[in-house]
N, C-alpha and C positions, 0 to 999 in steps of 0.2 A: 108248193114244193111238197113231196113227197116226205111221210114224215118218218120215217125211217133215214133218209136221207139228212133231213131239219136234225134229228139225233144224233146223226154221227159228226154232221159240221158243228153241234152246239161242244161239240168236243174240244173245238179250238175258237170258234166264235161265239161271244158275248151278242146272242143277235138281238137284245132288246135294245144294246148301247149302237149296234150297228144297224137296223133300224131307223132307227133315230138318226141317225147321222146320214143315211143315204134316205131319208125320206119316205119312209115307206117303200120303197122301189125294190124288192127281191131278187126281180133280174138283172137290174144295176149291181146290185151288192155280190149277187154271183159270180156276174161278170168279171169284175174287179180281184173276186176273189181266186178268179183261175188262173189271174196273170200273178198273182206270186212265186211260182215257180220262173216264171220269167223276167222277174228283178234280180239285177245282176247286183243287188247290194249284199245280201250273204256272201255271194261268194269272193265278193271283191273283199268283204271284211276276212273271212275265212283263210285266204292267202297272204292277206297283210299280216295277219297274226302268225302265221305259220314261218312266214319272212322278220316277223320280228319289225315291220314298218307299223308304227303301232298312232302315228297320226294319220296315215293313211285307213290305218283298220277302223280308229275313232269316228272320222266320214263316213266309211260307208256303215257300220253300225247304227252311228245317230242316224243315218238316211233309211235301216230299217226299222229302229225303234218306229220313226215318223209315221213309214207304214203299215207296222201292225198295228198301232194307234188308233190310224185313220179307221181300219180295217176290223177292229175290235177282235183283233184276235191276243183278248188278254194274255193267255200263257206264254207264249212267246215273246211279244211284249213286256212281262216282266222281268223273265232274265236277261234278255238283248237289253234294257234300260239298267240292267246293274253293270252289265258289262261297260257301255258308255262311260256308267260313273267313276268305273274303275280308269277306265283309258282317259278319259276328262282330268282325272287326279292324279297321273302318270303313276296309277299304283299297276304294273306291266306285270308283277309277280301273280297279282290277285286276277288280272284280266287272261292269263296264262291260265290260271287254274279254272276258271268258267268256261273256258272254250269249248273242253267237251261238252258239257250243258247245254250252250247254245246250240253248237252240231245237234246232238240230241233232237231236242226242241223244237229245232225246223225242222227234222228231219219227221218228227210225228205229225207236224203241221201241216207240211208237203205230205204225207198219207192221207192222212186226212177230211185235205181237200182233193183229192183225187176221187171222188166221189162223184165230182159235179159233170 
């Protein structure tokens, strides 16, 4: 990988933990990493929360936590996993007020990896 390129994704990916995790394999981890814009779990949380269905939003959130996880895309990762804690704990006031954070977040994420 072009390392210009290795700089602008270490932006959002943690690649020594992601690495590790896909095996050494870079084209696997890339690959993987271009279909985030095509997991529908942001958006499905993103309109639950906007609707106010806030166990529906909790699903698809933990379903993103999971994959920035897998993904090591720490930054993102850690605010989608507060957000969870909050819907986890029916605290809907404190999950209300991270929403734009999240938004944010991906939304640097998705630039990001638009690189590849």
């Amino acid at each position: 990988m072009d390392e210009s390129i290795r700089a602008r994704l270490s932006q959002a990916v943690n690649f020594e933990t992601a690495m590790d995790r896909f095996l050494n394999n870079e084209e696997l981890l890339l690959s993987f990493l271009k279909k985030l814009s095509e997991d529908s779990s942001f958006h499905l949380y993103e309109a639950a929360m906007k609707e106010k269905r806030y166990e529906d939003a909790f699903k698809a959130a933990h379903s993103l936590k999971g994959l920035c996880g897998n993904l090591s895309l720490d930054g993102l990762f850690e605010v989608v996993s507060k957000e969870v804690e909050f819907l986890r704990g029916g605290m809907y006031s404190e999950a209300e007020k991270l929403l734009p954070e999240v938004e944010k977040k991906y939304q640097e994420t998705i630039e990001i990896l638009d690189v590849i």
